[in-house]
BADRENBA-976258 format. One record per residue: residue in one letter; x, y, z of N, C-alpha, C in turn. Coordinates in steps of 0.05 Angstrom, whole numbers, plus 5000, padded with zeros to 4 digits. Example, Ala and Ser with C-alpha at 12.3 -4.5 7.8 and 13.67 -1.06 7.14 Angstrom:
BEGIN
A526448865156524649105156526449345156
S525749555142527349795143525850015157
END
This chain:
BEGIN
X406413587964404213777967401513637964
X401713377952398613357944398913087959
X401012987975399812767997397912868022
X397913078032395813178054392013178043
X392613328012388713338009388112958003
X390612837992390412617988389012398013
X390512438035390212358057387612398071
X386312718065383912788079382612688070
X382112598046380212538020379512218026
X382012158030381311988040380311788066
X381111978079379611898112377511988104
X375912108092373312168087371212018083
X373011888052371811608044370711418057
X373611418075372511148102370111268120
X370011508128368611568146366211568128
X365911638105362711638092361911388091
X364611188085363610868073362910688094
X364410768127363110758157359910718158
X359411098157356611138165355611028143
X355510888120354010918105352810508115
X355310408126354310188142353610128158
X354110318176352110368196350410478195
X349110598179346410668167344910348154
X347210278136345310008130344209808152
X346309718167346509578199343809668208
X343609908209340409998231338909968211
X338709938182336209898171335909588174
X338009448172337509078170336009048197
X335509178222334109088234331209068231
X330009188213327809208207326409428216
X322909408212321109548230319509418252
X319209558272317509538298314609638289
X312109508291309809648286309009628311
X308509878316307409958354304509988340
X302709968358299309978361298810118381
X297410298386295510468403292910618393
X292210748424289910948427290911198431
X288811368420289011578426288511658446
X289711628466289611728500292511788501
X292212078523294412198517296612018537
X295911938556298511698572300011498546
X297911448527298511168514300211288492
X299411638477301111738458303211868468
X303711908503306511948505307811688510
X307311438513308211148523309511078500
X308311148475308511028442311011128429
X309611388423312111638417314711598440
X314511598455317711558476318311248464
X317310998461318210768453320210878424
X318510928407318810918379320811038379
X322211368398323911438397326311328406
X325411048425327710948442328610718414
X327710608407327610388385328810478363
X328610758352329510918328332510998338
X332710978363336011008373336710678368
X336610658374337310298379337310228344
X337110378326336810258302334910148280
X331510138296329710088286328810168268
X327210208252325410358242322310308248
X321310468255318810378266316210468257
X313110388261310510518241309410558273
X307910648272305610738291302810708278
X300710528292296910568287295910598309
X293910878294292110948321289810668318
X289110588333286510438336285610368354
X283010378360281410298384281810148400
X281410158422282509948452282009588433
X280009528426279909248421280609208397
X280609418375282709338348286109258365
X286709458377289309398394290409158397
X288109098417290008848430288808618404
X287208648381285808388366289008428342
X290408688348292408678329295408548330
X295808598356297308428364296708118366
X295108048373294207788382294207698351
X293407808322292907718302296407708281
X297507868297300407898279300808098267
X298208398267298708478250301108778258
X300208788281302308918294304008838313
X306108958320308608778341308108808371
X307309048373306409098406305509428415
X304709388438303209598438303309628473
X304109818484304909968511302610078528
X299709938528297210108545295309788551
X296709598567294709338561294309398606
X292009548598291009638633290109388641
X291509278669289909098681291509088715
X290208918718287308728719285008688706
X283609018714280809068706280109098683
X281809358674280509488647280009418631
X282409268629282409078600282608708602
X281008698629281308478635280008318616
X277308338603275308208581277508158563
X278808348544281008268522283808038529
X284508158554285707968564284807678556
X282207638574282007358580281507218549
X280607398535280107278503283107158487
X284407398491286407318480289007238491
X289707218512292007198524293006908514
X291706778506293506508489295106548464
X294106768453294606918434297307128433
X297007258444299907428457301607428480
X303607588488305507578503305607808525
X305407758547305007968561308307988576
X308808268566311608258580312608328606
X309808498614310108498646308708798641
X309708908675308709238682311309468671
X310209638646310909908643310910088661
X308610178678308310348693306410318720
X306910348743306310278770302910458781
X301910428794299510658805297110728789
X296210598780294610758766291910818773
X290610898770287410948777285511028753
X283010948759280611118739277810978754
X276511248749274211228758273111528743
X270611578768269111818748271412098766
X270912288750272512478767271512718754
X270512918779269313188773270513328783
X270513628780273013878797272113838832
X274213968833274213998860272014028882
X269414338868269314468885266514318874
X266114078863263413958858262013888885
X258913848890258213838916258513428915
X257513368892257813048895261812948898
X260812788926263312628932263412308928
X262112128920261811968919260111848888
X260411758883258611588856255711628863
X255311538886252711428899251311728898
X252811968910251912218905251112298878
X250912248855249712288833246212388825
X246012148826242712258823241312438841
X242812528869242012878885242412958863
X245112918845245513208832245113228806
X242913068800243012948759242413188747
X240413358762239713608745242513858737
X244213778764246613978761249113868741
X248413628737250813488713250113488686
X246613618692245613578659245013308656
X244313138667243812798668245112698651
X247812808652250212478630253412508645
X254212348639257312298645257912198618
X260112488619262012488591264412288603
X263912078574266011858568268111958551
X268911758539271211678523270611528494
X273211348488271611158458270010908473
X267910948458265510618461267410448470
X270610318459271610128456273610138490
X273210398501275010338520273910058544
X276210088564275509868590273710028604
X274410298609273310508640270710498626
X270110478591267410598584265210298600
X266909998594264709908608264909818630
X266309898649266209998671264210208687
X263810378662262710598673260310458674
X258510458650256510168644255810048659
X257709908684256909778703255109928731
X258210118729258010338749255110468750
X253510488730251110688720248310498734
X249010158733247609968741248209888765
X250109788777251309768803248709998821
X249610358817248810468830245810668822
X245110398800242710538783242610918788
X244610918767244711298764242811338740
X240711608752239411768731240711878707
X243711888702245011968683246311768664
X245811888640247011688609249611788603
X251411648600253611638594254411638568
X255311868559256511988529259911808525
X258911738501261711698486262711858472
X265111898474267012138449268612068447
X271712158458273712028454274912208481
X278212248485279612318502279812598500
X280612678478280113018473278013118466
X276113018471273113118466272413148497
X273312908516272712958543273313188553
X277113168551279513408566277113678560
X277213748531274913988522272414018533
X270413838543268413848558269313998585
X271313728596271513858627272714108629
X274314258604275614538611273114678600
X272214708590269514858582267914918608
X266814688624265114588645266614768669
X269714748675271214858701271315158687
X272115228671272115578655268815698666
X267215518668265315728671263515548705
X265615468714264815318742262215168742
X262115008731259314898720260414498731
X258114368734258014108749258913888720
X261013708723261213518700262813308712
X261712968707262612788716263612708688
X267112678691267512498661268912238674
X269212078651271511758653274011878655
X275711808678277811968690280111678701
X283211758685284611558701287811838703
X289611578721291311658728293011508720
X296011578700297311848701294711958676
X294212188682293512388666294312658665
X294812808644296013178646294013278657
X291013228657288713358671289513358706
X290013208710290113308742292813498748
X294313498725295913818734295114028723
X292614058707292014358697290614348720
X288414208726286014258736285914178771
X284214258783284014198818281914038807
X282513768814280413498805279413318838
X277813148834277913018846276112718840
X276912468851275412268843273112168860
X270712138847268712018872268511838880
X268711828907269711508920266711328911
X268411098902267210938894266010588918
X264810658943263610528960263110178942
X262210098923261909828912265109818901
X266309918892269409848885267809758855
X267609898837265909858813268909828798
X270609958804273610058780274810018794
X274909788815277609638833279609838846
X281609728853283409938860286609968837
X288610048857290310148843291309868814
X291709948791292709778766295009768758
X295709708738298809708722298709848699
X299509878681300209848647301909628651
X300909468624303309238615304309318585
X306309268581306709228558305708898536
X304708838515304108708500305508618474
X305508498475307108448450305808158431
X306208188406305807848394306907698392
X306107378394307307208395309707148370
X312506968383314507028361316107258353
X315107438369316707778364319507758381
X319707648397322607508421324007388397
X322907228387325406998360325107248338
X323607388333324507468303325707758310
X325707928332327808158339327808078380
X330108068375331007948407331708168421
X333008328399332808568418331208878416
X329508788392327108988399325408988416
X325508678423323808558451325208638467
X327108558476328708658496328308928514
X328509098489327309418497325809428507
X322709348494320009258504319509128529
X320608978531321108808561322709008579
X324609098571326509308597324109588605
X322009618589321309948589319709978605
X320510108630319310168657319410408663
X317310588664317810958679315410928708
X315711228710314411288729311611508724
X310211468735307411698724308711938718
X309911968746311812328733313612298708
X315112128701315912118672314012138657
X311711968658309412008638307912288636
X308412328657306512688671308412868641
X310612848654312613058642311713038610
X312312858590311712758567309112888557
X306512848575304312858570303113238571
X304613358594304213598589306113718571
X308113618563309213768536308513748514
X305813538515304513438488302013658491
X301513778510298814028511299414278502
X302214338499303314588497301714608461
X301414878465299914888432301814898411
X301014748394301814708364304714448377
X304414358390307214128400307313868384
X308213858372308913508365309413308384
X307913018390308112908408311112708406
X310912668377313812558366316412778379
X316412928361318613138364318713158404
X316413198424316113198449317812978454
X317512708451318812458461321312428448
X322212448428324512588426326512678445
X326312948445327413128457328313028484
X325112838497325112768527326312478518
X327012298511329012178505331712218505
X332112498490335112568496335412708521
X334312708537334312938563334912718578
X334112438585333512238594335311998595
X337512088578339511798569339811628585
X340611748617340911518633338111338641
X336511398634333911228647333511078623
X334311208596334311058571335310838571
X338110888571340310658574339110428589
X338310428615337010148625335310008610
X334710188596331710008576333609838552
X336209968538337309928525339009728528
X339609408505340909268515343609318512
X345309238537348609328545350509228517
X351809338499353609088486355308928503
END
């Protein structure tokens, strides 16, 4: 009678004394420290990593910090890598500083664009069209953080086509809130605008063609990483190196991060597990 609870009791054991090493197993791999901005492409790029990496066994930290703390953090050791290194252009200046310094593991994500971008039904189509309309923009173009690429881009853009308007810095959700404010009551606003962004699916947008090519054409995301991060997790790099989507993957991510009161974690998540097979490629095969 008492060989059966004997028996269960003990398959139990094994199965607790199992997970309890495979719980240890995923902690011996250590932590991943990811680096970003607060831009919502870069906090759904981050949050989807960290969730792919936390499957895989990782444990991982996340810092918000400004475009050039970013890449000075990687490049310095203090973080492992970071999923928003725009180029050619954007971030071409950090690039050229540091690229002796870090590891570029290639293109995350394909298409991208930024330039200035106002609604639809604005009368200015072009950059150059601006100063017709400085009185109707309020004479500024709402930016982003000081530290972005597009901000000195824009900078250029303002000199290039000597515009009557000063260009505001804030941040990314200080913009999104400008321009829904500005379209709610149909009113004229040029902000720093790229692509993938969730703004061009709430809103009927459009970008002003830019005649000098001030913000180049189409870009990448790369992924970044620091030097030595390949020898000391081979296959947290690995990940890093495999992780490739599409804007619409990013789209999807990014408007589930607008939904009110949403966690962007808990969002990437979820879209992680929805996603396994696109996961799995990122993931190395045993």
């Amino acid at each position: 009678m008492l060989k059966q609870p004997m028996r269960l009791a003990g398959l139990a054991l094994i199965a607790g004394a199992n997970l309890t090493a495979a719980t240890a197993q995923a902690q011996d791999k250590g932590t991943v420290h990811l680096s970003y901005v607060e831009w919502s492409s870069t906090v759904a790029s981050t949050n989807v990593m960290r969730a792919v990496l936390e499957q895989a066994g990782y444990d991982v930290e996340m810092s918000s910090l400004s475009a050039a703390a970013m890449w000075q953090s990687v490049a310095t050791g203090d973080t492992d890598a970071f999923l928003a290194g725009w180029l050619p252009t954007t971030h071409e200046d950090y690039y050229a500083r540091l690229k002796d310094q870090l590891v570029d593991t290639g293109v995350n994500l394909d298409g991208t664009k930024l330039g200035l971008v106002v609604p639809a039904y604005s009368e200015a189509n072009s950059i150059a069209d601006l100063n017709q309309y400085a009185d109707d923009f309020d004479g500024k173009l709402t930016g982003i953080d000081p530290g972005a690429g597009i901000m000195r881009l824009t900078e250029e853009a303002v000199d290039a086509y000597d515009l009557d308007l000063d260009l505001q810095s804030g941040s990314g959700a200080t913009m999104a809130a400008a321009l829904k404010s500005a379209i709610d009551n149909h009113e004229e606003i040029a902000v720093t605008g790229w692509t993938p962004h969730w703004m061009f699916a709430r809103w009927d947008l459009k970008y002003l063609e830019d005649p000098k090519n001030v913000y180049g054409g189409a870009e990448q995301i790369h992924t970044i990483v620091r030097q030595g991060l390949e020898e000391d997790m081979p296959e947290a790099y690995a990940i890093l190196d495999a992780f490739h989507w599409t804007a619409e993957d990013m789209g999807e991510v990014m408007l589930m991060n607008q939904e009110e009161d949403s966690d962007p974690y808990e969002n990437a998540k979820q879209w992680v597990e929805e996603h396994q097979d696109l996961v799995q490629e990122w993931l190395p095969q045993s």
